[in-house]
C-alpha positions in Angstrom: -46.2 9.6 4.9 -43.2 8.7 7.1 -39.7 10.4 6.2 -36.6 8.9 7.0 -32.8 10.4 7.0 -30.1 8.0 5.6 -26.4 9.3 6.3 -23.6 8.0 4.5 -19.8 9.3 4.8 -19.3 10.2 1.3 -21.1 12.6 -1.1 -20.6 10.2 -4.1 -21.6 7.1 -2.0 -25.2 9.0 -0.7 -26.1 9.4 -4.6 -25.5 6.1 -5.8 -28.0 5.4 -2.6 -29.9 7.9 -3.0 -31.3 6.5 -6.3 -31.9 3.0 -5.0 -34.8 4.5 -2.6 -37.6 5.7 -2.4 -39.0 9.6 -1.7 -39.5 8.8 1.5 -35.6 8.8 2.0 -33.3 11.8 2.0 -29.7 10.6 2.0 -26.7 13.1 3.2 -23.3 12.5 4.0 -21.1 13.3 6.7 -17.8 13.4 4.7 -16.2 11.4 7.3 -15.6 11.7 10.7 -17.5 14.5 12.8 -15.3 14.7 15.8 -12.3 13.3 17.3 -10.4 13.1 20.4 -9.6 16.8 22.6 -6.1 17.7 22.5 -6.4 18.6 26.2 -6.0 16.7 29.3 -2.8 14.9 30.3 -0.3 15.0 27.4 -3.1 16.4 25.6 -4.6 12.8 24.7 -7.6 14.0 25.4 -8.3 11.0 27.7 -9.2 10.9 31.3 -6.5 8.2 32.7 -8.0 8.7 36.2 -11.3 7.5 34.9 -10.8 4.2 32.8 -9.2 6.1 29.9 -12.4 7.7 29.4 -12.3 9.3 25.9 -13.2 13.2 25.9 -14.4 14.2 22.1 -15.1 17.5 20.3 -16.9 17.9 17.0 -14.4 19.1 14.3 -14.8 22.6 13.0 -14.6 21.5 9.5 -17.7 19.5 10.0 -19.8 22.2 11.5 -21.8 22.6 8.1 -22.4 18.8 7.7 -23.6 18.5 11.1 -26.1 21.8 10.9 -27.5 20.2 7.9 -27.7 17.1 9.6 -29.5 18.3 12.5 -31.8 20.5 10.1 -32.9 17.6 8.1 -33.7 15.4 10.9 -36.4 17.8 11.9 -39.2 16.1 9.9 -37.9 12.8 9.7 -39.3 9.4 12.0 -36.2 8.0 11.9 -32.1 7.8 11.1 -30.3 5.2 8.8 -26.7 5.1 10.1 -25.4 3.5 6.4 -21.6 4.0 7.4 -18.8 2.0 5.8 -18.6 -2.2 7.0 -16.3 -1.8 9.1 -14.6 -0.7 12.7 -14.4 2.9 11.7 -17.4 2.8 9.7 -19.3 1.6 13.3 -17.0 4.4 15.2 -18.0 6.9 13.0 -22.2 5.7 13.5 -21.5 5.4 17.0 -20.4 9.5 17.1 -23.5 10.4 14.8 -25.7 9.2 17.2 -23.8 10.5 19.9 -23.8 14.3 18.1 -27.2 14.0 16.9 -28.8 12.9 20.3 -30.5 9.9 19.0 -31.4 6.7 21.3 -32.1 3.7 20.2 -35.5 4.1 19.3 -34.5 6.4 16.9 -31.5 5.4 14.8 -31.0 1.6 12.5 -27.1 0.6 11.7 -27.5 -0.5 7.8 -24.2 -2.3 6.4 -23.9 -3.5 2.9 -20.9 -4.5 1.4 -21.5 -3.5 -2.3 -23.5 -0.3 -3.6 -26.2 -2.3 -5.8 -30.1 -1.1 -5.7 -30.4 -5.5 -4.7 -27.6 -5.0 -1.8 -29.2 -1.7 -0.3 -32.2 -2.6 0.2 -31.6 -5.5 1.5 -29.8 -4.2 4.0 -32.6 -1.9 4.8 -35.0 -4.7 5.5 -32.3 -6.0 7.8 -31.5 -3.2 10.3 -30.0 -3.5 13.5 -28.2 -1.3 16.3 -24.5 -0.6 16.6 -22.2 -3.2 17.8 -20.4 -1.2 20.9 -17.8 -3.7 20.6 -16.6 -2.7 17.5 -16.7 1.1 18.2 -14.4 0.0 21.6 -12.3 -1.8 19.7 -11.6 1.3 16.8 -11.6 3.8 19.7 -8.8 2.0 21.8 -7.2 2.1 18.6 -7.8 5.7 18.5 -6.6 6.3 22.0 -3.4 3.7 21.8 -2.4 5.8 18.6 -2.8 9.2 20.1 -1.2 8.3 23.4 1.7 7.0 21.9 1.3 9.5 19.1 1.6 12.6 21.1 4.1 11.2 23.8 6.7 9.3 21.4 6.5 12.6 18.6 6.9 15.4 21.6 9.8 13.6 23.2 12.0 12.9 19.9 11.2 16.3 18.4 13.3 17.4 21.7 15.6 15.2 21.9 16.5 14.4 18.4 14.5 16.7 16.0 12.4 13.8 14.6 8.9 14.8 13.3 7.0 12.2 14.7 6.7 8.3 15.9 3.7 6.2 15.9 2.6 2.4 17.0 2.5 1.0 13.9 4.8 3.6 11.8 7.9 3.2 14.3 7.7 0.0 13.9 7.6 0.1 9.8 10.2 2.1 10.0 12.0 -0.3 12.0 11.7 -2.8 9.4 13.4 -0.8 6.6 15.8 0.7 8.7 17.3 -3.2 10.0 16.5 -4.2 6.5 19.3 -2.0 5.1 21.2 -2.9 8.3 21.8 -6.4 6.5 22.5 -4.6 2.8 25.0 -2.5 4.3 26.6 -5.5 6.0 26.1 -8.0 3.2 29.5 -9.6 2.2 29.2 -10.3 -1.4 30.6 -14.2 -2.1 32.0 -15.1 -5.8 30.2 -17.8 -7.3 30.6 -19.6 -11.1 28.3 -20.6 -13.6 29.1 -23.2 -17.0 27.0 -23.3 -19.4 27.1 -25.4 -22.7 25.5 -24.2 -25.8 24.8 -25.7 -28.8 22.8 -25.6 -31.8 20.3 -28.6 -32.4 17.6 -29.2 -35.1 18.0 -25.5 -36.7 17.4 -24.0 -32.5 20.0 -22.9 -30.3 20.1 -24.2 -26.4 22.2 -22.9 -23.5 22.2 -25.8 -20.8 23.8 -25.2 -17.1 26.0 -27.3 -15.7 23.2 -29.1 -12.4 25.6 -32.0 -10.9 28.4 -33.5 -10.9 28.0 -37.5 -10.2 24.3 -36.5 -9.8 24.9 -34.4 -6.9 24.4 -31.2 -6.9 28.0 -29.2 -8.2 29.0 -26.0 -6.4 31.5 -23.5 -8.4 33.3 -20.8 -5.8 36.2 -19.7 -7.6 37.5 -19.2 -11.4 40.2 -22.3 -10.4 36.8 -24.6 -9.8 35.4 -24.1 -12.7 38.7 -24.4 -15.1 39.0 -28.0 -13.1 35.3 -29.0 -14.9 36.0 -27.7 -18.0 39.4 -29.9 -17.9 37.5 -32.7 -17.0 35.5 -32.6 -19.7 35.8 -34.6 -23.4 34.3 -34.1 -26.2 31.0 -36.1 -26.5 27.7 -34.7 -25.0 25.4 -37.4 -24.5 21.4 -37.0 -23.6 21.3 -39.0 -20.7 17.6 -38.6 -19.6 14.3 -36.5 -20.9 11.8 -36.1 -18.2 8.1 -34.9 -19.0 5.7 -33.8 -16.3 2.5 -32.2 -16.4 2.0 -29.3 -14.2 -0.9 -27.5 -13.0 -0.9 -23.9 -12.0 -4.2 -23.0 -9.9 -5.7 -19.6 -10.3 -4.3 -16.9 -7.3 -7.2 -15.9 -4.9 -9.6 -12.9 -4.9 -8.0 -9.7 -4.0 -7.3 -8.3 -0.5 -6.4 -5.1 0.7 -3.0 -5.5 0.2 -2.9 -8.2 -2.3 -4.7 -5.6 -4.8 -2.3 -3.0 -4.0 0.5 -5.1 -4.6 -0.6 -6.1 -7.7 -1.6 -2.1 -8.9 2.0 -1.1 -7.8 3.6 -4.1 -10.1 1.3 -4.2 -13.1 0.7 0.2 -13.0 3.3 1.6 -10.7 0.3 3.2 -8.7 1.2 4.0 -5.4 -1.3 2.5 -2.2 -2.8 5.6 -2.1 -3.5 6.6 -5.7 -4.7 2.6 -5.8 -7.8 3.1 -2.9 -8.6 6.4 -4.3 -9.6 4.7 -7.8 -10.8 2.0 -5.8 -13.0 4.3 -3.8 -14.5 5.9 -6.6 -15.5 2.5 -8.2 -17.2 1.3 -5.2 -19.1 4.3 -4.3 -20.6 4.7 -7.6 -20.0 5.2 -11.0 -23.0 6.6 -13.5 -23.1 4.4 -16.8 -25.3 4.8 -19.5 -29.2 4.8 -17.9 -28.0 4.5 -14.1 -25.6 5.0 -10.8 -23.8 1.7 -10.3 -21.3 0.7 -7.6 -19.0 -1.8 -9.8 -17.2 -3.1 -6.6 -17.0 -4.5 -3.1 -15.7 -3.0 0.0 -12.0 -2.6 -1.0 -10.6 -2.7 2.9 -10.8 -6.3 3.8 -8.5 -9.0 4.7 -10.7 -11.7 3.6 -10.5 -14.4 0.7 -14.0 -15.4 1.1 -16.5 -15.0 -1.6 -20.4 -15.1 -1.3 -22.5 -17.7 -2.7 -24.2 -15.9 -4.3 -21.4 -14.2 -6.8 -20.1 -18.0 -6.9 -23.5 -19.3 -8.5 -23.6 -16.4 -10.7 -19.7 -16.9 -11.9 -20.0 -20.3 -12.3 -22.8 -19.8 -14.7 -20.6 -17.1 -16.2 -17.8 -19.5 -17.2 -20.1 -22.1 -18.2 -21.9 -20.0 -20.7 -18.6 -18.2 -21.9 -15.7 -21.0 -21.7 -17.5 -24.5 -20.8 -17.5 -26.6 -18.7 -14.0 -27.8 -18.2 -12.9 -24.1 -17.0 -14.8 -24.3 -14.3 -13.8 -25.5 -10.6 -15.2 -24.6 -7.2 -13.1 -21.9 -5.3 -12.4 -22.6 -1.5 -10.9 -19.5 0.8 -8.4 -20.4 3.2 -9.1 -19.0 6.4 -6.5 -16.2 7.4 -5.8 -16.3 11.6 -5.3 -12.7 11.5 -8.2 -11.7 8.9 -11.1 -10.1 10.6 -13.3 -11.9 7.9 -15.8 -8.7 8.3 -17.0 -9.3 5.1 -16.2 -10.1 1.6 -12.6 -10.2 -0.7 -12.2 -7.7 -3.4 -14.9 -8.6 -6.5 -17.3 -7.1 -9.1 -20.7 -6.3 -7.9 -22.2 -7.5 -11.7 -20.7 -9.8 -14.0 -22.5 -8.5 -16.8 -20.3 -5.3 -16.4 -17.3 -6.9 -18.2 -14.4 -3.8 -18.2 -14.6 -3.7 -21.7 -18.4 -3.2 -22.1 -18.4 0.1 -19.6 -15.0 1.2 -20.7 -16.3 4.5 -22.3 -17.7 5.4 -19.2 -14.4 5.1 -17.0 -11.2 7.3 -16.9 -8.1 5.2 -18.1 -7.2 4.6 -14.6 -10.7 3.4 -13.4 -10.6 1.0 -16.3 -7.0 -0.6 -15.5 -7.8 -1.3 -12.0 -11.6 -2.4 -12.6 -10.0 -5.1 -15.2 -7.5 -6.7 -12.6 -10.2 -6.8 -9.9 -13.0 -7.9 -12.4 -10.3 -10.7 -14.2 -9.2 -11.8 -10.6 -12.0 -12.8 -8.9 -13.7 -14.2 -12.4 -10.3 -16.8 -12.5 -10.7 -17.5 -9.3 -13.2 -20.1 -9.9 -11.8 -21.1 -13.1 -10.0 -24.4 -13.7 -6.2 -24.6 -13.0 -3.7 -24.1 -15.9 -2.0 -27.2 -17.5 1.2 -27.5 -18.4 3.9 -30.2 -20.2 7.0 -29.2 -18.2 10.1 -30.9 -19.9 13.8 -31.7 -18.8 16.4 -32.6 -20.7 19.7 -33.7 -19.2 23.0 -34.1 -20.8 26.1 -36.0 -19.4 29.9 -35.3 -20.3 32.0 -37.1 -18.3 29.8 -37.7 -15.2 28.7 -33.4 -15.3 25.5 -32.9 -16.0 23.9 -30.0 -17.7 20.3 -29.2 -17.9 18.0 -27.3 -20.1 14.1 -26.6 -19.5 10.9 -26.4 -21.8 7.0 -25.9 -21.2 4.0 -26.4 -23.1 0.9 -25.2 -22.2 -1.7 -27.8 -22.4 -4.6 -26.1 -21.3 -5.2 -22.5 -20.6 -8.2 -22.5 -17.9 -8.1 -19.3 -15.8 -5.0 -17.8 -18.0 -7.9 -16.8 -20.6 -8.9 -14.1 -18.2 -5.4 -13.3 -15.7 -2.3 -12.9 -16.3 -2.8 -14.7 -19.5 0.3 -14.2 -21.5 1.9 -18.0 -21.0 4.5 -18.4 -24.0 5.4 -22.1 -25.0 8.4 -23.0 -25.1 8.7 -26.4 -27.0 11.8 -28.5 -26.9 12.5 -30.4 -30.2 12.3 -34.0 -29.7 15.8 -35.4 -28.2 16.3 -39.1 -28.3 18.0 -40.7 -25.3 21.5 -41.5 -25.4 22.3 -39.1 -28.7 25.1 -37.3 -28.7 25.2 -33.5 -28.7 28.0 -32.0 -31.7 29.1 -28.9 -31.7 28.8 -27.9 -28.1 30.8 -24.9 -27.0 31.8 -24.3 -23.3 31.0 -20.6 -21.6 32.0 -20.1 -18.1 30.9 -17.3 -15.7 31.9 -15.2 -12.7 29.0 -14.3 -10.7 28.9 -12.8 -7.1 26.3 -13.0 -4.5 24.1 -9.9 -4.4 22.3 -8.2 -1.1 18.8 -9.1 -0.1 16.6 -6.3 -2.4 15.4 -3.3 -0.6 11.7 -2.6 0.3 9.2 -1.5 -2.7 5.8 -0.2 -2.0 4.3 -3.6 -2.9 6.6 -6.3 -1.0 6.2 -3.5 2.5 2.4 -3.9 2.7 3.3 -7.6 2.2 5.4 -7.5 4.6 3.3 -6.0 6.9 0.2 -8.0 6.1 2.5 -11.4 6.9 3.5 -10.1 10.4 0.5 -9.0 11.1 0.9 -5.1 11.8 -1.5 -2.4 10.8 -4.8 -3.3 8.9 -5.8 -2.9 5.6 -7.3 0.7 6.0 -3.9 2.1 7.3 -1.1 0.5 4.9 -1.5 3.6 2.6 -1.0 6.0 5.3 1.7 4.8 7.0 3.5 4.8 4.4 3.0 8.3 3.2 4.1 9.5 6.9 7.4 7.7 6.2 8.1 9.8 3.2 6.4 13.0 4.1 8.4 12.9 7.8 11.5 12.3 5.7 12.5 9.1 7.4 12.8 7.4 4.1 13.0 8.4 0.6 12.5 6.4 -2.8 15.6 5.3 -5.2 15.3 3.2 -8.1 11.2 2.8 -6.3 12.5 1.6 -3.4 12.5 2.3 0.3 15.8 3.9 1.8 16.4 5.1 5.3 17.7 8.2 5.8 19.9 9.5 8.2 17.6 10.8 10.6 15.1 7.3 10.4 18.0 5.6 11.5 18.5 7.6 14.0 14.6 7.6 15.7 14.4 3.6 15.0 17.9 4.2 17.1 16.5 6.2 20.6 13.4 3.7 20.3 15.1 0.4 20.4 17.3 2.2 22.9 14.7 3.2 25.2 10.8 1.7 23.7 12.6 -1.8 22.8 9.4 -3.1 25.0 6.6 -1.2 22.8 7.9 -0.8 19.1 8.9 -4.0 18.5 6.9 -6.0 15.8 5.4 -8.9 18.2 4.2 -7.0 20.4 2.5 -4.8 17.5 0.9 -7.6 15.9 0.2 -8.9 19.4 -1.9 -5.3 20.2 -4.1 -6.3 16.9 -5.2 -9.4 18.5 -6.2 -7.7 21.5 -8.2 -5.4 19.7 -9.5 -8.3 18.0 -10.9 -9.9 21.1 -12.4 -6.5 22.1 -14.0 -6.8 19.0 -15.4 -9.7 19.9 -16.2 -8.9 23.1 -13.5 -11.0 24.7 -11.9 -8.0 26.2 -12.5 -5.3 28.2 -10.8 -2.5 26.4 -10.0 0.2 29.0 -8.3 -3.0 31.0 -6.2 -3.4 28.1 -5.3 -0.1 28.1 -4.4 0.1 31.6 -1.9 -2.7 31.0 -0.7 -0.6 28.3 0.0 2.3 30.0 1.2 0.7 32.9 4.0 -0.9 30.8 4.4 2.2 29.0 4.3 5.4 31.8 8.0 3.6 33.4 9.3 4.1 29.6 8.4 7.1 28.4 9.8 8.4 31.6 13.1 7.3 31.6 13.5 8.4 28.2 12.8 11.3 29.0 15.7 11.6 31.8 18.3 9.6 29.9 17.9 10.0 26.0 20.8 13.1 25.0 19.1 15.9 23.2 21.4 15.9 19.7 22.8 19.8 19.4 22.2 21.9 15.8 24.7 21.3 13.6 26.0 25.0 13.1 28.2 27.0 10.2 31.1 29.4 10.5 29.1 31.4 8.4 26.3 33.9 9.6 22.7 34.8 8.3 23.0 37.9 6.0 20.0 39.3 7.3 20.3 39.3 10.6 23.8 38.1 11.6 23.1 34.9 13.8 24.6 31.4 13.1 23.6 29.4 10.7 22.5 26.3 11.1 21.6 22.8 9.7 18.1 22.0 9.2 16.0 19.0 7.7 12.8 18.9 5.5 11.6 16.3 4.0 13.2 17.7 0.8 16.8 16.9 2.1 19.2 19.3 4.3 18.9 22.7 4.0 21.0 25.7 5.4 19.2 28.3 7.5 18.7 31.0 10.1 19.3 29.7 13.4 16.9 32.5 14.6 13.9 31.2 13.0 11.4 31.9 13.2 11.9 35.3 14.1 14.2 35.2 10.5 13.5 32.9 7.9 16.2 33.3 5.5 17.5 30.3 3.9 20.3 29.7 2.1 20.7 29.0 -1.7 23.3 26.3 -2.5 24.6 27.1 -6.3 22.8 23.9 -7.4 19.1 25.7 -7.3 20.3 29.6 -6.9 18.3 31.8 -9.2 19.7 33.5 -12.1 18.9 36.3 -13.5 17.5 36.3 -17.6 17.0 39.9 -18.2 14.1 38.9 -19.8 10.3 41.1 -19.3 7.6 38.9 -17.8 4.9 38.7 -20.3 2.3 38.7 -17.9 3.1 41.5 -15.7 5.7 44.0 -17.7 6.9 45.2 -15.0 9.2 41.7 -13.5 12.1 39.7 -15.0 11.9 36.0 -15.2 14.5 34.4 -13.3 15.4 30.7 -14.2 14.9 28.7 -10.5 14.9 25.3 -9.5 11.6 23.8 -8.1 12.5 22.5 -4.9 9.1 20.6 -4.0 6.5 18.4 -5.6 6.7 16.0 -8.7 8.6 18.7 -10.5 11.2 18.5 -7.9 14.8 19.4 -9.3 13.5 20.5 -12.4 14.3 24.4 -14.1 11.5 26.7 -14.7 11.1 30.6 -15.1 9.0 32.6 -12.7 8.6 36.2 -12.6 10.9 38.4 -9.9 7.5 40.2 -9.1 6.3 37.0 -7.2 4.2 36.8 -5.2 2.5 39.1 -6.5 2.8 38.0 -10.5 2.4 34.2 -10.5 3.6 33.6 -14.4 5.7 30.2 -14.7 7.0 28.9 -17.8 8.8 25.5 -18.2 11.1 27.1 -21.0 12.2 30.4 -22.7 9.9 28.5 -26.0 6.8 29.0 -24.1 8.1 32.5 -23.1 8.3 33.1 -27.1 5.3 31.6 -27.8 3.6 33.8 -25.0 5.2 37.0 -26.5 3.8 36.1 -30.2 
């Protein structure tokens, strides 16, 4: 009997797989990539630029286990399933497994499926084919654009400037928060008043705004303007016209990439990366009561589409569970900068409803398997009715407004974002008058545009068309971790130093970090893709564009000196100086790293308790400040024999409590 060797990337994913085939198939993973560009060569971009930007790889160390075992199993087996992930990398990382494993073509199939269900794996296995080389050039010129400008970019501003790092994509991020606060910190605010006439009518009190004047639109800029209206105005409030209108609200589309992480950052405050984690877990595999079931699709996509297949099966669904009126065929508009690789965001299984397989999910599984299970399900549900209705009062020629809605009929609000609260207007009778009406005016002042969250910077980046759906996450975490921004109130805020590097690279890269010619590069790689390119051509014209650049940077940009202190290390006597983590500013040796002391500011200086540790007898617990990590800023007690003794307590109770 033939054997056959299936290779997945993740451990999880190859035994969800694992039980969907037969004996015949042994199913490892290769937790990832296997190797990755040299750091030698030119500018150590391990690329050959004399020789069409020939890439020169090396295995990674950390995957020398993974590919022993590899090459062990293969040993007895006819033949190798590459059963990578659906997309660009997932191809790259097949294309290097056959490259490592010295298999030809006779020897290897490329297996994609875009859920993990026993009815999606195999038939993916009946449909085999070889990798797509134009896929795996278009992921490695994004590999070599990246490390080229990677390495070049990051080596020149740590000397000139001290800046960690600087990337295609994350430069140019960065450049959007940075210009971003530009206009905050330049925002004039503008005064602005408000009237407002409230009244109490049929046992329910209304507040309506003052809309027109003449029945054109009434603009109130100072306190004067608004004490002119309410001197104009008599006493009799008149209805002077009810409008009803029935308004439908259609259902939002499946998720995307960064759709779903938008919505997990609004509705759960989970960060991008926390989001795919969860998501990752869900669509690799997830043991219920009798089996191993991947409960989701590929969650890195930009594409709204749907199969027919889940279509036929939720418009059953809907049928059966709501009737026939919730139901309405669901059209995905075509995105010019989706890849449309495969499908959105979905449940593999209807039948899974979140609440029926709760007990076998953490709580955090659950939340985001409910939004994703809830969205694509209303996706093909009828639109939402409403009864909007307007009521308009005159006084005088001024006319104030007030609002009410009615839902009419739920339709996809049974199953997302269902809380709709009606609010039902009385009924007014035209031409009544309105007693009792008193008269509140208010000063208002134009506020700044609202910085970056999380959420509306992957939108942001999805509309312009920079990055891709598998590198919003990271991105992101390199802005924080570099220290180029940091998070108030949840949102992004330059620091000092991200200024400064989105400052040298307008200066000098104006050309290359820019945003069009970002989202311009994705194209390309799009048509290289699709074979409309020949990639180490577009990487000539890269580089040609790029070389003059980097060069004249290099002569022109002014290295910024160490801030030094009139005060001198105590351990060694040289300067001190000024130095930046991603913690904040710090005070330190300027001899590091030959000395390493660092100065405590009086904010997180240690003191002294007197107190034994419990753990060790011998130490004293000191009361410090954590200076890192979630606890960040926070007091604990640690013992003075650390490293050695490792006791922490969050206060002197659980010191007492220790000692009883």
């Amino acid at each position: 009997m033939e054997k056959y060797l299936v290779i997945v990337e993740s451990p999880a994913k190859s035994k969800t797989i694992e039980k969907y085939l037969g004996k015949q198939y042994q199913v490892l993973s290769s937790k990832g990539h296997i190797r990755d560009l040299k750091r030698s060569g030119y500018g150590g971009y391990g690329v050959d630029l004399e020789n069409n930007f020939e890439p020169q790889y090396s295995r990674l160390r950390i995957r020398f286990p993974e590919i022993k075992a590899l090459k062990e199993a293969l040993k007895d087996k006819s033949k190798v399933y590459l059963a990578t992930d659906p997309d660009r990398e997932g191809e790259s990382i097949a294309w290097h497994l056959t490259e490592v494993l010295e298999l030809n073509e006779d020897d290897y199939e490329r297996v994609e499926f875009n859920e993990i269900t026993k009815k999606a794996v195999l038939e993916a296995f009946e449909h085999p084919r070889k990798i797509d080389q134009d896929l795996v050039h278009a992921q490695e010129t994004r590999r070599i654009l990246d490390r080229i400008i990677g390495f070049s970019l990051s080596k020149l501003l740590q000397k000139k400037i001290g800046s960690k790092s600087a990337g295609r994509v994350q430069s140019v991020v960065l450049k959007i928060i940075v210009d971003h606060e530009k206009e905050i910190e330049a925002f004039i605010p503008e005064e602005y008043w408000e009237i407002f006439a409230s009244f109490r009518y049929k046992k329910t009190d209304f507040k309506a705004k003052l809309m027109t004047y003449n029945n054109e639109k009434i603009e109130l800029k100072t306190e004067e303007d608004a004490n002119n209206v309410i001197n104009n105005l008599t006493g009799k409030y008149l209805v002077d016209d009810i409008i009803e209108k029935e308004r439908r609200r259609n259902p939002r589309p499946p998720f995307t990439t960064s759709t779903f992480q938008q919505e997990a950052s609004s509705k759960f405050n989970f960060t991008a990366k926390k989001t795919m984690m969860i998501a990752q877990g869900l669509y690799e595999g997830v043991d219920l009561e009798d089996e191993r079931v991947g409960l989701i699709t590929y969650m890195r996509t930009d594409s709204q589409r749907l199969s027919n297949d889940f279509m036929a099966k939720a418009k059953d669904y809907i049928i059966n569970n709501y009737g026939k009126e919730y139901y309405a065929p669901y059209l995905s508009k075509i995105n010019e900068t989706s890849q449309d690789a495969h499908e959105a965001i979905r449940p593999t299984n209807l039948d899974y409803h979140p609440e029926k397989i709760k007990k076998y999910l953490t709580l955090d599984q659950y939340k985001i398997y409910t939004i994703i299970y809830n969205r694509a399900l209303a996706a093909l549900m009828a639109p939402a009715l409403f009864l909007d209705t307007k009521v308009k009062i005159d006084n005088n020629g001024y006319g104030f407004e007030f609002n009410g809605s009615q839902l009419l009929f739920k339709g996809f609000l049974e199953v997302y974002n269902g809380d709709s609260e009606d609010n039902i207007l009385p009924k007014f009778t035209k031409g009544e008058e309105i007693k009792n009406v008193t008269i509140e005016p208010v000063q208002n002042f134009t506020k700044p545009p609202a910085r970056y969250t999380e959420a509306k910077l992957i939108k942001k980046m999805e509309e312009l068309g920079i990055g891709r759906p598998s590198t919003y996450s990271s991105i992101i975490d390199t802005l924080k971790m570099r220290y180029y921004v940091r998070l108030e109130n949840k949102s992004f805020i330059p620091t000092d130093q991200g200024k400064l590097t989105t400052e040298k690279l307008d200066q000098y890269f104006s050309e290359i970090i820019n945003i069009t010619y970002t989202a311009d590069m994705e194209k390309h790689l799009d048509d290289i893709a699709e074979g409309k390119l020949v990639w180490y051509k577009e990487l000539a014209k890269f580089y040609d564009s790029y070389l003059p650049l980097l060069e004249n940077a290099d002569q022109e940009m002014e290295k910024k000196e160490p801030v030094y202190l009139d005060e001198t290390c105590p351990l060694c006597g040289s300067k001190l100086v000024i130095r930046r983590s991603r913690f904040g500013e710090f005070a330190a040796c300027s001899a590091y790293p030959k000395c390493r002391y660092i100065k405590q500011d009086e904010e997180h200086k240690p003191v002294e308790t007197g107190i034994h540790c419990p753990e060790c007898g011998t130490g004293f617990l000191i009361e410090r400040t954590a200076r890192r990590g979630r606890t960040r800023g926070q007091r604990f007690y640690g013992c003075s024999n650390y490293p050695k003794c490792k006791a922490t307590y969050s206060s002197l109770e659980d010191i007492k409590k220790e000692k009883e």
